[in-house]
C-alpha positions in Angstrom: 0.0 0.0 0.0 1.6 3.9 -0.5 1.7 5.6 2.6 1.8 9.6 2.8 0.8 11.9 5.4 -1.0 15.3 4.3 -2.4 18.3 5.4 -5.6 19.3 4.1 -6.1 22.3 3.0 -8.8 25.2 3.1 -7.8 27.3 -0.2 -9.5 30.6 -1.0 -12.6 30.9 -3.4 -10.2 30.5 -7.6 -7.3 29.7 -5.9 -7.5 26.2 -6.8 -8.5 26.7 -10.6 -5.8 29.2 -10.7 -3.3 26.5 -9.3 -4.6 24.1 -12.1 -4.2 26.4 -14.8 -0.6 27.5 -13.5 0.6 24.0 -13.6 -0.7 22.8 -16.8 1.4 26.2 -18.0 4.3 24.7 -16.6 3.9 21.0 -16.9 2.0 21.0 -19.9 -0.1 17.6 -20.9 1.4 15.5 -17.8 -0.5 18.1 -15.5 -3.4 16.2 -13.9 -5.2 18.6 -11.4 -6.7 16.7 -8.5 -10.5 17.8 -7.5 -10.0 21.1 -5.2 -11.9 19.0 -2.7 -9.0 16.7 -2.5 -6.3 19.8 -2.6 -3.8 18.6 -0.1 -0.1 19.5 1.0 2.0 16.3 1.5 3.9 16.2 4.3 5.8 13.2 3.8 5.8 10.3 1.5 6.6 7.0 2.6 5.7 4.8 -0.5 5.0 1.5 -0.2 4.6 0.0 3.5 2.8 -3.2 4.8 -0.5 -2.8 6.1 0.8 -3.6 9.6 3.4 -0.6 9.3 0.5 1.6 7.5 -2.1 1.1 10.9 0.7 1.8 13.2 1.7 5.2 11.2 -2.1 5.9 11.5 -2.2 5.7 14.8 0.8 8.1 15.3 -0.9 10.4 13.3 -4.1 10.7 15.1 -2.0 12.0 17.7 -1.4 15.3 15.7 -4.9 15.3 14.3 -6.9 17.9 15.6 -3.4 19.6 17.0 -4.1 23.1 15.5 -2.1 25.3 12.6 1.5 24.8 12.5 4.2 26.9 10.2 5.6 24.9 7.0 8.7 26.1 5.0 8.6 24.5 1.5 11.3 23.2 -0.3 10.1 22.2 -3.4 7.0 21.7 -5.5 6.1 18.6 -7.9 3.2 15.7 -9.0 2.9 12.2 -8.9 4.0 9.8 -10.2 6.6 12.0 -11.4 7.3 13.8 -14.9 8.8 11.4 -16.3 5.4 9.2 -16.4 
């Protein structure tokens, strides 16, 4: 199974359309856009895990859920699978 943890994300009223339409600019035809519902920042990615390892990373994670807004720095930007695919 992949494994990430996100953040979702409450984006402004065009702010999602406008990210669609930046990114097929840049990426061109390999640009997908998810739904703006499912609009999330990934925190990490841990690819693929067995489900044993993906409950117990669940339950970690319930521990922040809920913990209130934090500060991110980004360090980079990109889609999956990749750009290559």
């Amino acid at each position: 199974m992949r494994l990430f943890a996100a953040a979702a994300l409450g984006l402004p009223r065009g702010l999602p359309e406008a990210l669609a339409r930046s990114a097929r600019a840049e990426l061109g035809a390999a640009a997908r856009p998810v739904n703006p519902d499912a609009m999330h920042l990934t925190l990490v990615f841990l690819g693929e895990v067995p489900p044993w390892r993906a409950e117990a990373a669940g339950r970690c994670l319930e521990t922040l859920s809920g913990s209130g807004p934090f500060t991110a720095v980004p360090e980079g930007a990109g889609f999956f699978p990749s750009a290559e695919k």
